[in-house]
C-alpha positions in Angstrom: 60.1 53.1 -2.7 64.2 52.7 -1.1 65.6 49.8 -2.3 69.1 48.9 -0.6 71.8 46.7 -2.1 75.1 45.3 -1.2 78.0 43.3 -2.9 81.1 41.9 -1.4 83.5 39.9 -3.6 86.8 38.2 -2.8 88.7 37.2 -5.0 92.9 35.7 -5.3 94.8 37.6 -8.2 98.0 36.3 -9.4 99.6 39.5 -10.8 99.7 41.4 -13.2 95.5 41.5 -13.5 92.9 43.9 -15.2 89.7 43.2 -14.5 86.0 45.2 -15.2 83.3 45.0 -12.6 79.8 45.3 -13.5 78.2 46.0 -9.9 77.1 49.7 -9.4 73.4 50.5 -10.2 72.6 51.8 -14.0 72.5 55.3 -15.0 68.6 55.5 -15.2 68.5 55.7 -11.2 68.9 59.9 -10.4 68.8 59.7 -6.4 71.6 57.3 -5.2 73.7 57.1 -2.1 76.7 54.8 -3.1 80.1 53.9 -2.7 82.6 51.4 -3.7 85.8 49.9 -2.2 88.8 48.2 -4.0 91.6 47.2 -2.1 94.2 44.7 -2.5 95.5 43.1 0.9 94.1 45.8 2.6 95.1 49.0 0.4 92.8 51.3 -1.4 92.9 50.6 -5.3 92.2 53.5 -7.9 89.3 52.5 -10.4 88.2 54.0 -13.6 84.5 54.3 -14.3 83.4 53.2 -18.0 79.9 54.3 -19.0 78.1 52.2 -22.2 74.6 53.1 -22.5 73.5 52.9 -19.2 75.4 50.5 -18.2 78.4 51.5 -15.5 81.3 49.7 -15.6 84.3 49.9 -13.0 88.0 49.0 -14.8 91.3 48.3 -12.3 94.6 47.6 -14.0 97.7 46.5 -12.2 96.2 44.7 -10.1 99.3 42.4 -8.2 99.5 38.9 -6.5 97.1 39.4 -3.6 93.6 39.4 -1.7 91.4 41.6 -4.4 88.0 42.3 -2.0 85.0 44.7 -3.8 82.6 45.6 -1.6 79.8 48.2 -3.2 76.8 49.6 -1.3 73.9 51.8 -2.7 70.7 53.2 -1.6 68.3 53.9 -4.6 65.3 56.5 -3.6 62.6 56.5 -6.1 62.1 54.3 -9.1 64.1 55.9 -11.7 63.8 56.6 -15.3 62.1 53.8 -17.5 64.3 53.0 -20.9 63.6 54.3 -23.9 64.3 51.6 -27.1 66.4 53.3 -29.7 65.9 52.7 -33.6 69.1 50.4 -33.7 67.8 48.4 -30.7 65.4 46.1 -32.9 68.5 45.4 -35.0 70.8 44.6 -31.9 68.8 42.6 -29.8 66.5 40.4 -32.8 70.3 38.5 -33.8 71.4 35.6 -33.1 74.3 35.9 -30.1 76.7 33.9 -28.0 74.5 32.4 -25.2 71.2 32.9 -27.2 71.5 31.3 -30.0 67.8 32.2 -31.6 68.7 30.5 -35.2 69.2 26.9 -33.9 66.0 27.6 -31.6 63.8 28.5 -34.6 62.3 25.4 -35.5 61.4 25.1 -31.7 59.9 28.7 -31.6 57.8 28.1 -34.4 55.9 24.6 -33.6 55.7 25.8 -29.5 54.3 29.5 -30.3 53.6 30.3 -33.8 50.6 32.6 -34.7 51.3 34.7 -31.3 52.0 38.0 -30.5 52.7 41.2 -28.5 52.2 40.3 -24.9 50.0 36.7 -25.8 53.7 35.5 -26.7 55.5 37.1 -24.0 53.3 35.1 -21.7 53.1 32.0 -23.4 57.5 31.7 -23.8 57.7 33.0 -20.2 55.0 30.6 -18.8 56.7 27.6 -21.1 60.3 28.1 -20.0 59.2 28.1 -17.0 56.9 25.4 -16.5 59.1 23.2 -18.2 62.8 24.2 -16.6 64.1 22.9 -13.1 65.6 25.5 -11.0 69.0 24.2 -9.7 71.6 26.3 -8.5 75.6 25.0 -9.7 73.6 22.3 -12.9 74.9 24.7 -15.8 78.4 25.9 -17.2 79.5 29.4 -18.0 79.5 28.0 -21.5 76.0 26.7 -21.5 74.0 28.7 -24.0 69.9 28.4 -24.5 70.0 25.4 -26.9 71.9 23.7 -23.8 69.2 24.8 -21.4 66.8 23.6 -23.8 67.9 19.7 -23.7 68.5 19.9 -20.2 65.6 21.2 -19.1 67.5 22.8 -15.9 69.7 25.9 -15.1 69.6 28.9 -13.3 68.3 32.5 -14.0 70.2 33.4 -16.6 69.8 29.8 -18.1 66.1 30.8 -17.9 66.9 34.5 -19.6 68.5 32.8 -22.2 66.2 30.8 -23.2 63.7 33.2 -23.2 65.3 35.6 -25.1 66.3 32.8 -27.8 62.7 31.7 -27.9 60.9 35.8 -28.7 64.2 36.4 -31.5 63.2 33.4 -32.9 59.6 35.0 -33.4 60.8 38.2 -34.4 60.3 39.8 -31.4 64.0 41.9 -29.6 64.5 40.8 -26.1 67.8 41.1 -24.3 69.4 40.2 -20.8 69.7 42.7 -18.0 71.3 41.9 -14.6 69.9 43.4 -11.7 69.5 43.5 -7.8 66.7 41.3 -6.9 65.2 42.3 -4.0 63.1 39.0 -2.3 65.1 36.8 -4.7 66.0 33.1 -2.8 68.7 32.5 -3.1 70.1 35.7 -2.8 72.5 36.3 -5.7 72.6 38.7 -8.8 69.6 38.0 -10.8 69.3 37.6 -14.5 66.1 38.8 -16.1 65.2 39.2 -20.3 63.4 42.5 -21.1 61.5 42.0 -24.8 60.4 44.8 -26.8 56.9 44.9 -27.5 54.7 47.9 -29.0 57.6 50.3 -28.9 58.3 49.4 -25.1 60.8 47.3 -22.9 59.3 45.0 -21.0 60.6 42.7 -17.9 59.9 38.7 -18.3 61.2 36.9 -15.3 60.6 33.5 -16.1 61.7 32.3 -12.5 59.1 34.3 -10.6 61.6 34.5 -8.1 61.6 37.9 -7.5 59.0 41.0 -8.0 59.7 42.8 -11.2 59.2 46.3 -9.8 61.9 46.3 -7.1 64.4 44.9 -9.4 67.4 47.2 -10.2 69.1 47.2 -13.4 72.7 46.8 -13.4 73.9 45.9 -16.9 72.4 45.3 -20.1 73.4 43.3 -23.2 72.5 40.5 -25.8 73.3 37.7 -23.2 75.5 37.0 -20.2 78.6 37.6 -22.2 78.0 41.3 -21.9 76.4 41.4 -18.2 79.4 39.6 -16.7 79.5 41.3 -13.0 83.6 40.5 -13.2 85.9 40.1 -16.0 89.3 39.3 -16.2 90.8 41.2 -18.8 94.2 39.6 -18.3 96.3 37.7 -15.7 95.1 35.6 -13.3 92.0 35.3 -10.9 90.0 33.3 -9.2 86.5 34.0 -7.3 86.7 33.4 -3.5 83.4 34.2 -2.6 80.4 36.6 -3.5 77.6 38.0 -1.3 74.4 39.8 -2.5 71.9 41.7 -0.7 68.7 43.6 -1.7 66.2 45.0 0.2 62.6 47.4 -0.6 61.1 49.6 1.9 58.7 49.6 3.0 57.7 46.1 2.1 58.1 43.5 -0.7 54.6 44.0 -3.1 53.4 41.0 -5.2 54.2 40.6 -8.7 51.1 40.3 -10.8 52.1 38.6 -13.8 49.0 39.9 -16.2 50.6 43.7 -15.5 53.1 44.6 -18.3 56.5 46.2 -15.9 59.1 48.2 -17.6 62.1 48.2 -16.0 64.2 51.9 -14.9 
């Protein structure tokens, strides 16, 4: 399987500005053709790669009044190297955090889904969230976290991840956020996916169905969107122009059989 993946932001920065991308493929992916471009009203910029897990991050500081445009390109051969949980991963990802807010959600978790387990609750929560959220694109705010999703009963996919991931820690069972390239996905965007840890192993839960689970490509990974973010402004000023995503499999886009556990690379 080749996957190929593209992402062009532009942005205006009102200097002095730091800011972290979170774009470039994870480190699980061995053969990868790639290349990214910073420049600021038309001149290269000099980045510093950050590596957390297997997460890749991409800091630029000094970043003066201008036109910031990122523009990242990879071709991923293969399907990479599936994650292995750690012993302090059960800790991490079972707590309570910023957009998933699992305590207030209890109560919820408990009358929806108690007396399920293993992958019986992994498909009831994903099949509930979804049957019972609205997908519509711009209906959230960056602050909405999954009690907020939960009462409105809309958002978009990381609303659904949220919520999700709220809804298994709730039950006891670790599940985190990972952003990734979403070949198929419409419309075309970054996608936002929970992976939940059942019987020692991650596993993908896409409550959106919008996109296969075995094409997608993992990006970043963290407790919610707070630590997926694919820009942050670290400090000055900035404001997001416009983003384009693309993500395409060779040699064609398979069907995603939801009965089939899919671990993610």
């Amino acid at each position: 399987m080749q996957r190929r993946v593209t992402a062009h932001l532009e942005a205006t920065t009102n200097g002095p500005t730091s800011v972290v991308l979170s774009v470039a493929v994870a480190t699980t992916y061995a053969d990868v053709a790639e290349t990214l471009t910073v420049t600021l009203d038309g001149q290269p910029l000099a980045w510093t790669e950050l590596v957390e897990g297997t997460t890749r991050l991409h800091r630029i500081d000094g970043i003066a009044s201008g036109r910031l445009v990122v523009d990242y390109e990879a071709t991923v051969e293969g399907t990479g190297e599936v994650v292995v949980a750690t012993d302090l991963d059960p800790i991490t990802y079972t707590r309570p955090s910023r957009y998933a807010d699992s305590d207030t959600l209890a109560p919820t978790a408990m009358a929806a889904f108690g007396g399920l387990s293993g992958k019986d609750l992994l498909d009831a929560v994903s099949s509930w969230v979804g049957q019972q959220l609205e997908y519509v694109s711009g209906s959230s705010r960056p602050t909405d976290g999954a009690t907020n999703t939960y009462l409105m009963r809309q958002g978009v996919c990381r609303d659904y991840a949220h919520l999700v991931i709220a809804l298994l820690r709730a039950r006891g069972v670790p599940a985190r956020l990972v952003s990734v390239y979403a070949p198929g996905l419409d419309p075309m965007d970054f996608h936002a996916v929970t992976e939940a840890l059942v019987d020692g192993q991650w596993c993908a839960v896409d409550a959106t169905a919008l996109a296969p689970r075995s094409t997608l490509l993992r990006i970043a990974t963290g407790r919610d969107a707070s630590d997926t973010s694919f820009l942050t402004t670290l400090s000055g000023g900035l404001v997001l122009d416009s983003i384009e995503v693309t993500a395409v499999v060779d040699p064609e886009l398979p069907g995603d059989d939801i009965d089939q556990r899919v671990s993610l690379a």
